[in-house]
C-alpha positions as CSV (number, residue, x, y, z in Angstrom):
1,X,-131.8,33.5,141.3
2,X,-131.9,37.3,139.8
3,X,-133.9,36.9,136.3
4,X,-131.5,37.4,133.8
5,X,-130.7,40.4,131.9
6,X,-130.3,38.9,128.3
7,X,-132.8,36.5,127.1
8,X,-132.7,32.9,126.4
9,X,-132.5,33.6,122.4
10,X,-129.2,35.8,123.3
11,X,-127.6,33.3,125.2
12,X,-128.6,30.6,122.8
13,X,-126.8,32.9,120.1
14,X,-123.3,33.6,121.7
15,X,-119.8,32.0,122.4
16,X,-120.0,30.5,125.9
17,X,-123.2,32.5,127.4
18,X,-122.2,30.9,130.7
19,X,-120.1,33.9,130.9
20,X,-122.9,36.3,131.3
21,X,-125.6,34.4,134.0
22,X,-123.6,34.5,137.1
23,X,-124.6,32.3,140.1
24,X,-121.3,30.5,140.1
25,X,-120.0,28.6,143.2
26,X,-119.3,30.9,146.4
27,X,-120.7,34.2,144.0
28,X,-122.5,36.8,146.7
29,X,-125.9,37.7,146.4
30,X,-127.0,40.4,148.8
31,X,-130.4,42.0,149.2
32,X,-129.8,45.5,147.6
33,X,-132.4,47.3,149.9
34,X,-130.6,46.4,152.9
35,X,-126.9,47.8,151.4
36,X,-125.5,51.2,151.4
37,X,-123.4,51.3,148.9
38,X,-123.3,49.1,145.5
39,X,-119.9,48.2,143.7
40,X,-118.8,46.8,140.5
41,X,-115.5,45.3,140.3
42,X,-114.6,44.8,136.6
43,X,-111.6,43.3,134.5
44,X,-111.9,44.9,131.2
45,X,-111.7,41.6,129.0
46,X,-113.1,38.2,128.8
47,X,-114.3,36.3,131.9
48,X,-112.1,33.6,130.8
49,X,-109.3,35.6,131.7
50,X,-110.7,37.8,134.1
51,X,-112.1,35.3,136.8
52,X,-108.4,34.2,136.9
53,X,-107.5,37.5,138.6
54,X,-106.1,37.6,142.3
55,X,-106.7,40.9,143.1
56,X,-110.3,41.1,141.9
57,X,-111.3,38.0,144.2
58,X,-109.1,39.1,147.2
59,X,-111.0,42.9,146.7
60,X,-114.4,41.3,145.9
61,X,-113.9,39.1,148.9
62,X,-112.9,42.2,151.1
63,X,-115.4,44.2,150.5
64,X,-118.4,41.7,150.6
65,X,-117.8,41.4,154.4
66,X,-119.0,44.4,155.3
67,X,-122.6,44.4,155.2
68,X,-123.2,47.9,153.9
69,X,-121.8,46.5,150.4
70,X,-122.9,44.7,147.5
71,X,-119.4,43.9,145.4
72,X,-120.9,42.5,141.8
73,X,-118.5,41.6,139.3
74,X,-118.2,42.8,135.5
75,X,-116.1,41.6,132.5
76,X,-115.9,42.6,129.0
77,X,-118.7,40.9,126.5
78,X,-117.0,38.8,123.8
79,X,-117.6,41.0,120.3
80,X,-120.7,38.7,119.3
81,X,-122.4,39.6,122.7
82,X,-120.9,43.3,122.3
83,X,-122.4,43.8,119.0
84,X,-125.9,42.7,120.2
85,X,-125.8,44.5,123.6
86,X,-125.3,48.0,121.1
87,X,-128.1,47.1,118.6
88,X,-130.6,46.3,121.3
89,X,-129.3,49.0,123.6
90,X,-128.9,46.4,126.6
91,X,-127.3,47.5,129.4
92,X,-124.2,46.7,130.8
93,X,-125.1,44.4,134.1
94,X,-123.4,42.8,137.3
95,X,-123.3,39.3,137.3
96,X,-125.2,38.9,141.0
97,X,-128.2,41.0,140.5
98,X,-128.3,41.0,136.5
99,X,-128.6,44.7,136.9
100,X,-127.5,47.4,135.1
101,X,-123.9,49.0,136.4
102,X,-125.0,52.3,135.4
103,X,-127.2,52.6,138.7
104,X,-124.4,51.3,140.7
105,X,-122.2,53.5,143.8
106,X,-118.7,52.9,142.2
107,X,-117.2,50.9,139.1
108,X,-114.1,49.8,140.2
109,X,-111.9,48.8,137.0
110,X,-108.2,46.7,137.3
111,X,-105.7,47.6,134.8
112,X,-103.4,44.5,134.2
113,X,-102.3,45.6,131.2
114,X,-102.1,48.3,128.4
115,X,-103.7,46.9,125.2
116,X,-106.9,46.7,127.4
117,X,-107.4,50.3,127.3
118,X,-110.2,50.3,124.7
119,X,-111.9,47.7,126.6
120,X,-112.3,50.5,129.1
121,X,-114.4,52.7,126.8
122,X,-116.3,49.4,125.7
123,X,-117.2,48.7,129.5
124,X,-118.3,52.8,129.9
125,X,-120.1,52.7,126.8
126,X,-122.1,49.5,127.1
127,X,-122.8,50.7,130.9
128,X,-124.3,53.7,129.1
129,X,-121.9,56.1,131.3
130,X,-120.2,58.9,129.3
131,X,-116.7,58.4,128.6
132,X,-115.3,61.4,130.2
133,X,-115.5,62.1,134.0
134,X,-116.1,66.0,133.1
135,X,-119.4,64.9,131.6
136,X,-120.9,62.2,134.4
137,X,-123.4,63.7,136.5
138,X,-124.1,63.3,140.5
139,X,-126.4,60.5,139.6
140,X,-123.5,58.3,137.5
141,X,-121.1,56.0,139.3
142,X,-117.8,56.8,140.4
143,X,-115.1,55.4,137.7
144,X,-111.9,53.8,139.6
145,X,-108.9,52.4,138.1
146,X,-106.4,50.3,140.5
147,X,-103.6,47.6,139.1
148,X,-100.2,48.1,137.7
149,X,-101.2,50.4,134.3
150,X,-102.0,53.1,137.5
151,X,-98.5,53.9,137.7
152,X,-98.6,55.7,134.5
153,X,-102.5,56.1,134.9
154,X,-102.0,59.4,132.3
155,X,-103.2,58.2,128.9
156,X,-106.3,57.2,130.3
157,X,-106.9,59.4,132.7
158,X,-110.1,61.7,130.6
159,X,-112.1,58.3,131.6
160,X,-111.6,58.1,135.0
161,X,-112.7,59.7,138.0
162,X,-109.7,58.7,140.7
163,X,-107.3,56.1,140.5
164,X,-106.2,54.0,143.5
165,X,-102.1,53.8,143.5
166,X,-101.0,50.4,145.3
167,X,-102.5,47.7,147.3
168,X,-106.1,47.7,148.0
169,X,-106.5,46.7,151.2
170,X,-105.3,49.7,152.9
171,X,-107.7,52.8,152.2
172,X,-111.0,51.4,150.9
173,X,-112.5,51.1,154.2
174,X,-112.0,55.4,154.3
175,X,-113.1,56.0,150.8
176,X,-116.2,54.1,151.6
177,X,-116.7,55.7,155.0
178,X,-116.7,59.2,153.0
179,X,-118.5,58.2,150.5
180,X,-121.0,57.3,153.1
181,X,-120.5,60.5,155.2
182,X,-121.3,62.7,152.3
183,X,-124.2,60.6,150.5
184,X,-126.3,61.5,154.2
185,X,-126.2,65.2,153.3
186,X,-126.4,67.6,150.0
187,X,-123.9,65.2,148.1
188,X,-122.3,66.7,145.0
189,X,-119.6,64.4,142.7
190,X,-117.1,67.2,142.5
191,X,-117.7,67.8,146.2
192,X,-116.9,64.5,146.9
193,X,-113.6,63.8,144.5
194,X,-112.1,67.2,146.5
195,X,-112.2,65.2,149.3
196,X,-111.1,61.9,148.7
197,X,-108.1,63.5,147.0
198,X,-107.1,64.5,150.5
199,X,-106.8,60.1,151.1
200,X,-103.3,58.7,150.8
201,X,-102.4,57.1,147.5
202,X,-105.6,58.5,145.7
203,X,-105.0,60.3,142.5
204,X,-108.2,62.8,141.1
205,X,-106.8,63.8,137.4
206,X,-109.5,66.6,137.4
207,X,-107.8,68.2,140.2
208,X,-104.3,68.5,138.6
209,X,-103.0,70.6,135.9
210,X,-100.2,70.0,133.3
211,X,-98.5,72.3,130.9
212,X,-95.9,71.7,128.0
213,X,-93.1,73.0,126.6
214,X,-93.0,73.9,123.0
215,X,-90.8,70.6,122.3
216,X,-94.2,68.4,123.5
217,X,-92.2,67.4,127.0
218,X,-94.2,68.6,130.6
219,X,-92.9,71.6,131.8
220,X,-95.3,71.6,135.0
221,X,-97.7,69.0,136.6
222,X,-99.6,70.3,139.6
223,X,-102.6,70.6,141.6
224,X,-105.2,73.0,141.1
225,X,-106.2,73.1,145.0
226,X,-103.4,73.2,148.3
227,X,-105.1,71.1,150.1
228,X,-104.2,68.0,148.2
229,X,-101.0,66.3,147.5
230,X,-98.5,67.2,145.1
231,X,-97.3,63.7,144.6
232,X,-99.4,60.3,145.3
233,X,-98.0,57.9,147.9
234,X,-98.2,54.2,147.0
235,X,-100.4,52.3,149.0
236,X,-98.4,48.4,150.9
237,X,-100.0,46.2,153.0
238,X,-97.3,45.1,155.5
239,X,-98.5,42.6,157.1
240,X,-100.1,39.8,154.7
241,X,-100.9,37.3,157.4
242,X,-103.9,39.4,158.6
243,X,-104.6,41.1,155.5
244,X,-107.7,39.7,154.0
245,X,-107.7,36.7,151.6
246,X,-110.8,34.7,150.1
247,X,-111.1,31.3,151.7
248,X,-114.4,30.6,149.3
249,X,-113.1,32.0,145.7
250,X,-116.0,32.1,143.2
251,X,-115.8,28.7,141.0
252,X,-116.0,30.0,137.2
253,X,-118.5,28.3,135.1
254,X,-116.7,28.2,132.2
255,X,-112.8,27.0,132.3
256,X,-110.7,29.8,133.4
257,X,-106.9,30.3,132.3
258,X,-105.9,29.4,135.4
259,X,-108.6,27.2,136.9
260,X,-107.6,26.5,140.2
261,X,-107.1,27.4,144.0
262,X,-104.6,30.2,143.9
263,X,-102.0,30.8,147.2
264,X,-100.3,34.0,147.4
265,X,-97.2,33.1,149.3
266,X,-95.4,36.4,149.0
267,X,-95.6,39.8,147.1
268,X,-92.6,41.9,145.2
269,X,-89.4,40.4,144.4
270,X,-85.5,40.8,145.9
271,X,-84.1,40.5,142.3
272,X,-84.3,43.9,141.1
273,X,-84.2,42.7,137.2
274,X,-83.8,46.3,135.3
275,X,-86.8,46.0,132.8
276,X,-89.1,44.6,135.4
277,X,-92.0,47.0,136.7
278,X,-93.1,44.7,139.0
279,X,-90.6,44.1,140.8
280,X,-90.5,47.2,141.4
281,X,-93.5,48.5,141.9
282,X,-94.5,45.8,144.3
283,X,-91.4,46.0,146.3
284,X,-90.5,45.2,149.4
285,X,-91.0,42.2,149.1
286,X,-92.7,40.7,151.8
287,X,-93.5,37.2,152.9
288,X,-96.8,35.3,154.5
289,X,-96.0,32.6,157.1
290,X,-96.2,29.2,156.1
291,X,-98.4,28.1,159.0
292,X,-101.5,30.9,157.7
293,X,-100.5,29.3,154.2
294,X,-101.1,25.7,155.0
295,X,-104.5,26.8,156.9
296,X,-105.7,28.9,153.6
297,X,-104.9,25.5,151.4
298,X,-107.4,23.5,153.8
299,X,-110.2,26.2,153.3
300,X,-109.8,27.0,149.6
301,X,-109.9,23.3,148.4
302,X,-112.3,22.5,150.9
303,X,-114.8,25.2,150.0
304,X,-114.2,25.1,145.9
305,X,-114.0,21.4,145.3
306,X,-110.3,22.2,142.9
307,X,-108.8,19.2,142.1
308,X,-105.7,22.0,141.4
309,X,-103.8,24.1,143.8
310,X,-101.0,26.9,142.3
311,X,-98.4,29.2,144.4
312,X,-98.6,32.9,143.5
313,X,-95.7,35.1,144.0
314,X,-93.3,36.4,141.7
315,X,-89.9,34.6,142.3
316,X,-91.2,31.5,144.5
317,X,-88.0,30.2,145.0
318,X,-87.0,33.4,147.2
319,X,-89.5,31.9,149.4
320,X,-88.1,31.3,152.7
321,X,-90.4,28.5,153.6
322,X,-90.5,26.9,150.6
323,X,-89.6,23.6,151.2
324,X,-91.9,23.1,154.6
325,X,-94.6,24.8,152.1
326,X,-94.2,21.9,149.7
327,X,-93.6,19.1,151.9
328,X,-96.9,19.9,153.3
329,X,-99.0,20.4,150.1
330,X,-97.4,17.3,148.5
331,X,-98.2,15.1,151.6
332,X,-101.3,16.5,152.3
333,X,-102.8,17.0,149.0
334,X,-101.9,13.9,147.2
335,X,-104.2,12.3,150.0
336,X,-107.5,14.5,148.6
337,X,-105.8,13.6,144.9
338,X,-104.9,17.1,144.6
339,X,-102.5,18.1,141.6
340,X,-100.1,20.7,142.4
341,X,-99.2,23.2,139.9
342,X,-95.8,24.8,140.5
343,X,-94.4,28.2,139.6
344,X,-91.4,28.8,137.4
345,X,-89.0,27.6,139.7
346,X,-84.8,28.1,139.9
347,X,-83.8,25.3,138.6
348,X,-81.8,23.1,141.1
349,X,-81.8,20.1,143.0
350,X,-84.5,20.8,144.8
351,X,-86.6,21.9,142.3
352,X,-86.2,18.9,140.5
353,X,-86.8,16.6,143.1
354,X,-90.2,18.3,143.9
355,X,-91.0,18.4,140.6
356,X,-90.3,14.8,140.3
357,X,-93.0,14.4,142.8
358,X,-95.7,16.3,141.6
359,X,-95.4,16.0,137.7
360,X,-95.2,13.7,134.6
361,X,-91.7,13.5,134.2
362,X,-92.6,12.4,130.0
363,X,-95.0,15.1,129.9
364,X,-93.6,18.5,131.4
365,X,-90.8,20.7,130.5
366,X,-88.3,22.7,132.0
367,X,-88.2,26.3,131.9
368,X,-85.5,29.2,132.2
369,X,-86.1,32.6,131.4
370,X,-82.5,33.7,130.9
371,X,-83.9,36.8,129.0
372,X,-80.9,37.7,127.4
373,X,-78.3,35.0,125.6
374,X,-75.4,36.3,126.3
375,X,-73.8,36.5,130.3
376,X,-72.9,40.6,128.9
377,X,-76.7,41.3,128.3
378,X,-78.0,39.2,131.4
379,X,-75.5,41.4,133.6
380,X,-77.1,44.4,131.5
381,X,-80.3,43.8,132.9
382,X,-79.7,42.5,136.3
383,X,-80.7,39.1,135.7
384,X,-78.3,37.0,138.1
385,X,-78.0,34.2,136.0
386,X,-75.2,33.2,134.5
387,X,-74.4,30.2,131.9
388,X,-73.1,27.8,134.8
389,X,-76.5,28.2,136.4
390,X,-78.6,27.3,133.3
391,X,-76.2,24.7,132.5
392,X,-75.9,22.6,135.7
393,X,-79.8,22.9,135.9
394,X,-80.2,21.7,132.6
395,X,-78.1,19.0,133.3
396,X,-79.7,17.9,136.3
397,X,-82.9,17.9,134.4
398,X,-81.5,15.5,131.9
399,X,-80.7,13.2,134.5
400,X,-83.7,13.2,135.9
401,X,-85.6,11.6,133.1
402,X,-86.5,15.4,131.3
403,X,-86.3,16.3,127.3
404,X,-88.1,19.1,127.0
405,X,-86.5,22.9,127.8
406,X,-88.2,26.3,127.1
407,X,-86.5,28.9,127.3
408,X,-87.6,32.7,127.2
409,X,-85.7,35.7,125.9
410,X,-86.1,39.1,125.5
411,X,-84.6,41.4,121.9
412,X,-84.2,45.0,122.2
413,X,-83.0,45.2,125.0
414,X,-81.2,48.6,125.7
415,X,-77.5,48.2,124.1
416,X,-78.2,45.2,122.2
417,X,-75.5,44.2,119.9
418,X,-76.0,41.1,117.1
419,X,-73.4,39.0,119.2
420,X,-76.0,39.2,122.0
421,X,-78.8,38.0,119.5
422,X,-76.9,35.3,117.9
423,X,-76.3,34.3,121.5
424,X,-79.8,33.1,122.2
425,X,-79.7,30.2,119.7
426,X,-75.9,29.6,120.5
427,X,-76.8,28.8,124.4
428,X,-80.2,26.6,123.0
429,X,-77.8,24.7,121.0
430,X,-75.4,24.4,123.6
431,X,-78.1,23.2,125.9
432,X,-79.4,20.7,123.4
433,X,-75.7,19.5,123.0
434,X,-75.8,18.8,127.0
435,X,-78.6,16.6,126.3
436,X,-76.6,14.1,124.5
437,X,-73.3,14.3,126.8
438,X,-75.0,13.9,129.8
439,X,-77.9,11.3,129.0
440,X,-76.7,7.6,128.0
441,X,-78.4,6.6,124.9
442,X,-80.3,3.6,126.5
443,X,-81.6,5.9,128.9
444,X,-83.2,8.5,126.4
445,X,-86.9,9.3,126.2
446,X,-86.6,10.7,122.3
447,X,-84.9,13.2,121.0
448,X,-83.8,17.0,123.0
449,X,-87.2,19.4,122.6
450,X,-86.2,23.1,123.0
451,X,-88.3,25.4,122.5
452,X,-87.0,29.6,122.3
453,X,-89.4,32.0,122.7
454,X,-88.4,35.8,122.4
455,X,-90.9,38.6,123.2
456,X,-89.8,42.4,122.2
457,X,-88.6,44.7,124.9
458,X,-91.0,47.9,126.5
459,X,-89.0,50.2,128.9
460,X,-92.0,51.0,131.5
461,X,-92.6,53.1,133.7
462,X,-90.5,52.8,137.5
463,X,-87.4,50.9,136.3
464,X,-84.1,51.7,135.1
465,X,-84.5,51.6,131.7
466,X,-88.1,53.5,132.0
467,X,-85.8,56.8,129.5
468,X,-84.8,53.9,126.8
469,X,-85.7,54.3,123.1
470,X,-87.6,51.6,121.3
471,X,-87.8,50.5,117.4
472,X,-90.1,50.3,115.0
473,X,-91.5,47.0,114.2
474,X,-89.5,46.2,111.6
475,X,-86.8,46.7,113.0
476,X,-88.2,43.9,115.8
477,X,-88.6,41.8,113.3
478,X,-85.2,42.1,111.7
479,X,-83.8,41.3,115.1
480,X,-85.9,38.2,115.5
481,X,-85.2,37.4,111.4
482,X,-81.2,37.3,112.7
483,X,-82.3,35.1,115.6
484,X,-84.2,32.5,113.4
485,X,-81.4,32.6,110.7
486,X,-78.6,31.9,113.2
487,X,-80.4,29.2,114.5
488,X,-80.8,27.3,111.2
489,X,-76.9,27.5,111.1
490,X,-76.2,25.5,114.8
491,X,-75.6,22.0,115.1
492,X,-78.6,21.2,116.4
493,X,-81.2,23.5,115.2
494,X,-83.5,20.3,114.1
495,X,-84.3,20.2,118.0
496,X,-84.8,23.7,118.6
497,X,-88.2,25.8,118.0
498,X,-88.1,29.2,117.8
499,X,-91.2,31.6,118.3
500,X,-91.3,35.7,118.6
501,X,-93.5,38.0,119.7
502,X,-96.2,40.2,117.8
503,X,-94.1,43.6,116.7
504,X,-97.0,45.9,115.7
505,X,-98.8,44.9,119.6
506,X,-94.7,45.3,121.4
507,X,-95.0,49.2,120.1
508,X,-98.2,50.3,120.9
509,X,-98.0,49.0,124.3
510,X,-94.9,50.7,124.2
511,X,-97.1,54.1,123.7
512,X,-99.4,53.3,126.0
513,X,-97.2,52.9,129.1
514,X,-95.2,55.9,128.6
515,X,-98.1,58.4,127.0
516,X,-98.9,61.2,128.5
517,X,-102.6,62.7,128.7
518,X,-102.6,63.7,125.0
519,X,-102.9,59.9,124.1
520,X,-106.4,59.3,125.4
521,X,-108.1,61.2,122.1
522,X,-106.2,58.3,120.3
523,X,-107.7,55.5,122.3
524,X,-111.1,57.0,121.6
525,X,-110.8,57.3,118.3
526,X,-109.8,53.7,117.9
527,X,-112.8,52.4,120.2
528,X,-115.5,54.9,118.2
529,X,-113.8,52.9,114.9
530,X,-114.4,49.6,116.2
531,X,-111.5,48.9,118.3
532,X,-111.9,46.5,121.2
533,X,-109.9,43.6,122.3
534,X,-106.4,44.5,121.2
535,X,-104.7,42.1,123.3
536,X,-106.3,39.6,121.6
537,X,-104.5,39.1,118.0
538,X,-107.5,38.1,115.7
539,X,-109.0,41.8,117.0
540,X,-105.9,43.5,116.6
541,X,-105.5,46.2,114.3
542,X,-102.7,48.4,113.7
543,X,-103.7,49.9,110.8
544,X,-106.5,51.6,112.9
545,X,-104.4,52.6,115.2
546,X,-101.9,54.4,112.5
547,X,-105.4,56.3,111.2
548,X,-106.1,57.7,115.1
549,X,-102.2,58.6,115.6
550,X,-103.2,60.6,112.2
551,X,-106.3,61.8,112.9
552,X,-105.2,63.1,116.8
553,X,-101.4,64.0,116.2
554,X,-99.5,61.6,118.3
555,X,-96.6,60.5,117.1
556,X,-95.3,56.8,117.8
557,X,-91.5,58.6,117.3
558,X,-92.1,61.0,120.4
559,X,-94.1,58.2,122.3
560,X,-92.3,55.1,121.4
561,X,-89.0,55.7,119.5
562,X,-87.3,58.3,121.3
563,X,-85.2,58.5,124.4
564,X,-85.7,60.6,127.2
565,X,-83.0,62.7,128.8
566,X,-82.6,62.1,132.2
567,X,-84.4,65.6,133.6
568,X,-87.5,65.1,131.7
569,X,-90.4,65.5,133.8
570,X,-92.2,62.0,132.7
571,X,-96.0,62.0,132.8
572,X,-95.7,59.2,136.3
573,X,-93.2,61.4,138.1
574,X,-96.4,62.7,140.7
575,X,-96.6,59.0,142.1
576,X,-94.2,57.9,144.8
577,X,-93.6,54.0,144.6
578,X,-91.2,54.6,147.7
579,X,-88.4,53.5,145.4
580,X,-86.3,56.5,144.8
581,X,-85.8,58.5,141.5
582,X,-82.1,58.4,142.4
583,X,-81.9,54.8,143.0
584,X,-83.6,54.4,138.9
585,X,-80.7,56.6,137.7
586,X,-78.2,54.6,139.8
587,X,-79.2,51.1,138.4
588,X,-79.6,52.8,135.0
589,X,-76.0,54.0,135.1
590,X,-74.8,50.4,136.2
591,X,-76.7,48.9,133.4
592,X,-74.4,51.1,131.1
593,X,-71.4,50.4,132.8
594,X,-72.7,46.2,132.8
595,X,-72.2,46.2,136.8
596,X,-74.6,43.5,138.3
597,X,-76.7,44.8,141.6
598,X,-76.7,42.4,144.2
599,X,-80.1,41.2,145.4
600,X,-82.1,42.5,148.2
601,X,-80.9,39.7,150.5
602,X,-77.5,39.6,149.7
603,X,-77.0,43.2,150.0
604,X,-79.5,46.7,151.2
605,X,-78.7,49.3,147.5
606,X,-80.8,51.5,149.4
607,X,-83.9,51.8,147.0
608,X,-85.9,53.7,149.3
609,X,-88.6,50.7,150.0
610,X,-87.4,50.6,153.6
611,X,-89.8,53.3,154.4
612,X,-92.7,51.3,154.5
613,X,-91.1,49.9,157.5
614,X,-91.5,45.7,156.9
615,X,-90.9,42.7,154.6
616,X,-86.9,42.0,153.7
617,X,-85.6,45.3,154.8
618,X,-86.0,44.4,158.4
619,X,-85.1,40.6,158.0
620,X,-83.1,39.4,160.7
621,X,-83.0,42.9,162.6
622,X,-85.5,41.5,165.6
């Protein structure tokens, strides 16, 4: 074992200092003499959350194979270790070698979402690397960000030195092999960024150039060079059943959020929900076979010693194989006394009898995310769910022995009326209602538990509603006031919980996923005034981020509030996601006009995903 970078009176004095000594289960230790190149593949926030994350063990795994690398992993110290690390001007380190990430190849960050942006300049900073890429040296590491926050990569782009767009495991191997190439001669950083510009789905902010109009809006984003791309080409791995997986993920030693053996079953979604970016960023969807599924659930459990084993994907029940899948895992792992934890599934039937099998009937809930409460808003947004559904499931939920519903909602959506509001705690009380029509009352166990929960809508970037308007936070919180109010006036309201989102937080990531390059002075002033950890509530602070919209001149009302015409060059139009621009505007216009969009399986709308040539666009055309 590496000796450790902070001493034992350090780790004595902070939260959980099993975050920071590495050496966990299935971690990789390589000799650094005997590698080429040295990587540091960071989540910018607490490894609590961050050793949950798929993508960093499945790019950690990946690039550990090849012998010429040394893949270390970084999170973001807790403020107690953060404050210590700049009064003793300790080093940021990787948790392998316990070394500092400043003398590293690359730093590779993933972006998962927007209010970890000061986190970023905390991971720089504490790495002793300067903030800006104009001001690292040849002798710095090269900054890259990957994960969904990429495809609007401009507020934060000062910090970075490229950005991957897409799946990882298609262009590494070239970027290495460059990197490489040019470290054997006279190797020159801006020498080197020229060049990997020239690799599909790479984005080099310092080698494009944006003007604006005198109304704020881009009038031109281009590239300083011709030989690179004017637009950046997301990156899709077709074929998932040879694409690398980690059959020995690292075992945290300190309870992760989700502390279990993860299975990716499928990526992207055939819904095509309007406010969802990752549906459809991630499209097409594209499924793994259920024979390299089964063989990955052997390996994982048998190399981590879970007791736990978890589907990935985002709409499992779209899953083809899903019922061979299950069968399998709940004959096979109830022998090894393995729990299974299942995704939110449709709720049917079949869900319910599997459920039945692998869960505490007394002790679990049921959950539906109708995200709007009326059928006018769920056609709105595409959701393909209508009361009937909601209600037979609920019902067949009831008669399977279960009290407990939650149920998720969105407010804000774009043409949002007060009927649709009052409509969420209208179908929880119908729903509650159900309870006691369709359960005898000797067969009861206690009284209906429903619980509402309603986050705030942001339009993001690459969906139909990425032009929409927000509010300000009050008015969020006037929306969620009427919700709560209406409630108190149902029938059953003594069995219904309501909770809401945080307003101030819905805004500013509202900001962040639509800003432009302008916005990154913002986020530096809040990190240089203490910022760090916004997504976290008790470190949230708006008030500091009102002072830096102040101090820098952004305004929340051009960023947040306003809507965008239609032929405004937005600050992500450069990246193709494959989905057309045409296709947005299409699915926009049918949200206006309430028109439903029939899923990807039902029916090709000609989104443009076929072009990557696999997964449900060339179902059944063998």
């Amino acid at each position: 074992m590496n000796k450790l970078a902070l001493s034992d009176e350090i780790l004595l004095s902070v939260e959980k200092s099993a975050r920071y000594i590495g050496n966990e289960l299935n971690s990789v230790v390589k000799d650094k003499n005997s590698v080429d190149i040295r990587f540091a593949m960071c989540f910018p926030d607490v490894y609590d959350i961050g050793m949950s994350h798929l993508g960093i063990q499945i790019l950690y795994d990946m690039f550990n194979r090849r012998d010429d690398i040394w893949c270390e992993r970084v999170y973001s110290p807790w403020p107690d270790l953060h404050k210590i690390m700049k009064e003793k001007n300790i080093p940021l380190f990787g948790l392998e070698s316990q070394e500092p990430i400043k003398d590293f190849d690359f730093i590779g960050m993933t972006l998962q979402y927007e209010m970890c942006y000061t986190n970023i300049l905390q991971i720089l900073d504490l790495g002793q690397i300067p903030l800006h890429s104009t001001d690292r040296a040849d002798s710095d590491p090269i900054i890259i960000g990957g994960g969904p926050c990429t495809y609007n990569p401009e507020p934060i782009a000062d910090f970075f030195d490229f950005f991957y767009i897409g799946e990882g495991e298609t262009q590494y191997d070239a970027i290495f092999d460059l990197y490489k190439s040019m470290k054997k001669g006279n190797y020159s950083r801006k020498e080197f960024l020229h060049e990997v510009a020239k690799i599909e789905g790479i984005y080099v902010p310092s080698l494009y150039e944006v003007t604006y109009k005198e109304d704020n809006t881009i009038s031109e984003f281009k590239p300083i060079y011709d030989d690179i791309p004017v637009s950046i080409k997301k990156q899709v791995e077709v074929d998932l059943d040879h694409a690398p997986y980690p059959m020995k993920p690292i075992v945290p030693f300190v309870q992760a959020v989700q502390d279990r053996v993860t299975l990716e079953i499928q990526r992207g979604c055939i819904r095509g929900c309007r406010f969802c970016q990752a549906g459809m960023i991630y499209r097409p969807n594209r499924e793994k076979d259920v024979s390299v599924l089964k063989e990955y659930a052997h390996q994982m459990l048998r190399s981590t010693g879970y007791d736990e084993i978890s589907l990935s994907s985002l709409s499992s029940s779209d899953y083809h194989q899903l019922e061979e899948l299950l069968d399998f895992l709940i004959n096979d792992c109830s022998k090894e006394r393995v729990n299974i934890s299942l995704p939110s599934l449709r709720i049917d039937a079949f869900s319910l009898d599997i459920m039945k099998k692998v869960q505490d009937v007394k002790k679990s809930s049921i959950t539906f995310a109708p995200e709007a409460g009326s059928q006018r808003m769920r056609n709105v947004i595409n959701k393909g769910l209508t009361v009937e559904n909601i209600m037979n499931g609920a019902g067949q939920a009831f008669e399977g022995g279960w009290n407990k519903v939650k149920l998720y909602f969105m407010l804000g959506l774009p043409g949002e009326t007060e009927d649709d509001m009052r409509a969420i705690p209208e179908l929880a009380n119908e729903i509650a209602a159900l309870y006691y029509d369709t359960v005898p009352k000797e067969k009861r166990n206690g009284a209906p538990q429903i619980t509402i929960s309603t986050s705030f809508f942001v339009p993001k970037p690459f969906t139909p509603f990425q032009w929409a308007g927000m509010f300000p936070p009050e008015d969020y919180l006037d929306r969620a006031h009427l919700v709560n109010d209406h409630l108190k006036t149902q029938l059953n309201h003594k069995r219904i919980r309501y909770n809401w989102h945080e307003a101030y937080i819905t805004v500013l990531e509202g900001l962040l996923a639509r800003g432009d390059r302008r916005v990154a002075k913002t986020i530096e002033y809040v990190y240089n005034h203490g910022g760090i950890f916004d997504a976290w509530s008790e470190y949230f602070n708006f008030e500091l981020w009102q002072e830096a919209f102040e101090a820098t001149n952004v305004s929340l009302e051009f960023y947040a509030y306003r809507t965008r015409p239609e032929d405004e060059i937005l600050p992500w139009d450069f990246i193709d996601i494959g989905v057309t621009k045409s296709f947005m505007l299409r699915e926009k216009h049918n949200a206006e006009a309430e028109m439903v969009t029939p899923n990807c399986r039902m029916r090709c709308s000609a989104c443009g995903a076929k072009n990557y040539g696999g997964g449900v666009c060339f179902e059944n055309q063998n």
